[in-house]
Backbone as CSV, one residue per row, in Angstrom:
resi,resn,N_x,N_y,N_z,CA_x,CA_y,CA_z,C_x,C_y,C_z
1,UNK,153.952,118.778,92.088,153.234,118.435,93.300,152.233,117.318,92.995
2,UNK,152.460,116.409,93.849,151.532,114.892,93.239,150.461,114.784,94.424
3,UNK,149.011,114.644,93.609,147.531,114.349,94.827,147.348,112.892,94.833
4,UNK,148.828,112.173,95.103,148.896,110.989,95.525,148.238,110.743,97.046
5,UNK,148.517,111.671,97.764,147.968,111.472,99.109,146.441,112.013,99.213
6,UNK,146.000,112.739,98.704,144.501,112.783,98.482,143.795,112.023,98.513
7,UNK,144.643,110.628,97.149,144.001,109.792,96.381,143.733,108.779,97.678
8,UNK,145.038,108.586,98.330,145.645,107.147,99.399,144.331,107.496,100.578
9,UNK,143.765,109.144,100.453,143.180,109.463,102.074,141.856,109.235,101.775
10,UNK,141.323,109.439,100.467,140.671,109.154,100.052,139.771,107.664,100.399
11,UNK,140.577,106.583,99.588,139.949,105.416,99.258,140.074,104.696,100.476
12,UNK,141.056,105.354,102.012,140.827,104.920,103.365,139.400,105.331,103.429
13,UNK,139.050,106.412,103.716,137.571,106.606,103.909,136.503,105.570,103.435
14,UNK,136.609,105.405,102.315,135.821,104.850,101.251,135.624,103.189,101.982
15,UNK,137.267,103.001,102.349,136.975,101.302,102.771,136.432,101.170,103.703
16,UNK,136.264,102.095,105.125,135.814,102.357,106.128,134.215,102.007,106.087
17,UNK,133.433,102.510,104.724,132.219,102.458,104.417,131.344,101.739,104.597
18,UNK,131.442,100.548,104.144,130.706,99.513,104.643,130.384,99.380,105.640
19,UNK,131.460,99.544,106.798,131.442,99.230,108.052,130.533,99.769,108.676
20,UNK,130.573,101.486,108.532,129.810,101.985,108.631,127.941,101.738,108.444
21,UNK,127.990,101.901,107.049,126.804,101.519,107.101,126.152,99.995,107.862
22,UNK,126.693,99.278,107.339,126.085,98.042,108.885,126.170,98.748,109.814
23,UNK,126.557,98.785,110.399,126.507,99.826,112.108,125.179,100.625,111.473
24,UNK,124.832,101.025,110.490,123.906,102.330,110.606,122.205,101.821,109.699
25,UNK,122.384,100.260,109.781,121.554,99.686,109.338,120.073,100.545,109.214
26,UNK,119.668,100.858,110.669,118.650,101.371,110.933,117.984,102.444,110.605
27,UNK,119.308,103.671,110.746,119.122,104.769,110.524,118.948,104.950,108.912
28,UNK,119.518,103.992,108.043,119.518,104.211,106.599,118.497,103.790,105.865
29,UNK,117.805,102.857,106.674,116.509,102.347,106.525,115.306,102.771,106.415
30,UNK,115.477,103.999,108.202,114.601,104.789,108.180,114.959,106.307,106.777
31,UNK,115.945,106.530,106.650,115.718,107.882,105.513,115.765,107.093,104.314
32,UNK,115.531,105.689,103.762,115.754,105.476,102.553,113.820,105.360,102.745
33,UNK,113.527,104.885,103.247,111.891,104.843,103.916,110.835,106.403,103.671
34,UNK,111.920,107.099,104.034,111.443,108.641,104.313,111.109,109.183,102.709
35,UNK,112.182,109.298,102.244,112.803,109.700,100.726,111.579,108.952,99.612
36,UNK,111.375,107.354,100.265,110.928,107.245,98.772,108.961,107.605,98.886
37,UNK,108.909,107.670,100.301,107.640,107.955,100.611,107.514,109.034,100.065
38,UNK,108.203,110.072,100.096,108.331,111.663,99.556,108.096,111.700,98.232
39,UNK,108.649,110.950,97.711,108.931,111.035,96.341,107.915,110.161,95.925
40,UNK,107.190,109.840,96.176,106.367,108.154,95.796,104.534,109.155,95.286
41,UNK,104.378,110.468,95.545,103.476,111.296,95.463,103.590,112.125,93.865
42,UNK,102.314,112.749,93.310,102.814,113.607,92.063,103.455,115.021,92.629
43,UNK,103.954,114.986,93.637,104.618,116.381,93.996,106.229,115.864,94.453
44,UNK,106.866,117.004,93.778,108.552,116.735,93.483,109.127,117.001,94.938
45,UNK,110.076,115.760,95.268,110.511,116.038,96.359,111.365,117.211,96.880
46,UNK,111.034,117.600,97.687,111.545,119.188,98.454,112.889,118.919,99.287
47,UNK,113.694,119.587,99.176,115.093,119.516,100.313,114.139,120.362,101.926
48,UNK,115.139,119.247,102.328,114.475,118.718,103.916,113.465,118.344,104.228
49,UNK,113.077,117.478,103.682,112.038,116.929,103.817,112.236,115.747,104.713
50,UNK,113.471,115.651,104.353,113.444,113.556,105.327,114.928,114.658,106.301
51,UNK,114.575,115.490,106.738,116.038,116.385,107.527,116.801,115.717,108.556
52,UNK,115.239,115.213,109.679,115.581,114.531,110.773,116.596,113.041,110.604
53,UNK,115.945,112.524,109.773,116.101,111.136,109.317,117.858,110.930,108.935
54,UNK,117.763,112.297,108.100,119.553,112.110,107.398,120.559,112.853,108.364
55,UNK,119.794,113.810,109.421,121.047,114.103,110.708,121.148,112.833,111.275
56,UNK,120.075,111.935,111.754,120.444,110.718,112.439,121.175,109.857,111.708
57,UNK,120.992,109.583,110.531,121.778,108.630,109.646,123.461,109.354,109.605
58,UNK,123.741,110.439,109.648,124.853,111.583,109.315,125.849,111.441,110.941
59,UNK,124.730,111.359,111.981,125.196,111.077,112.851,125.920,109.777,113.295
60,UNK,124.883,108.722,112.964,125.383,107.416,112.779,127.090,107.556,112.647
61,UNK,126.728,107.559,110.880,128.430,107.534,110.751,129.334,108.325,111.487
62,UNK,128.951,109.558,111.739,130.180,109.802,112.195,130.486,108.681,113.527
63,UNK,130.040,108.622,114.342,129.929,107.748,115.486,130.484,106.221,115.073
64,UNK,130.162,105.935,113.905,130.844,104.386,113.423,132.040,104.805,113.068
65,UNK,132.274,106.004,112.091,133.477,105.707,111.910,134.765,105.841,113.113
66,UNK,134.216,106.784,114.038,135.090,106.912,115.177,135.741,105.580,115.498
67,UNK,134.649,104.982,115.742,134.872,103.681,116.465,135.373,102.619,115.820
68,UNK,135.193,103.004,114.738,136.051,101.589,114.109,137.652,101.664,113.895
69,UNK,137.926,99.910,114.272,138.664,99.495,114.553,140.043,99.380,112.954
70,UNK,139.424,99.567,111.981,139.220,99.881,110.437,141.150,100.549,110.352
C-alpha cells in the first residue's frame, strides 16, 4: 500500500499557502503582534493568550482557501 496520495494531497495544500496568507495579511500581523508582545515580558508565554487573534487568523484561512482559485 503506497502514501503516494497523502504525499500528492499533501504538498496541494502546502502550495495553496502563500495564497493564503496574503489574503490573511492582517490577521497574521495582528497574532504575530500579539505573541511577541506576550513573550517580550520575564513571564513565559501561556496557551491562549493571543486565542482571539489565532481564531481570526484560523478563520482567515479557512475562508482563503475556499476561495481560491488555486
Amino acid at each position: 500500500m503506497s502514501g503516494r496520495g497523502v504525499w500528492l494531497r499533501a504538498r496541494a495544500r502546502l502550495r495553496r499557502f502563500p495564497a493564503a496568507l496574503a489574503a490573511c495579511g492582517d490577521q497574521a500581523a495582528a497574532y504575530g503582534r500579539c505573541v511577541a508582545a506576550a513573550a517580550a515580558g520575564p513571564a513565559e508565554l501561556r496557551r491562549d493568550t493571543c486565542l482571539e487573534e489565532f481564531q481570526a487568523l484560523r478563520e482567515c484561512f479557512a475562508r482563503a482557501v475556499r476561495l481560491c482559485p488555486c
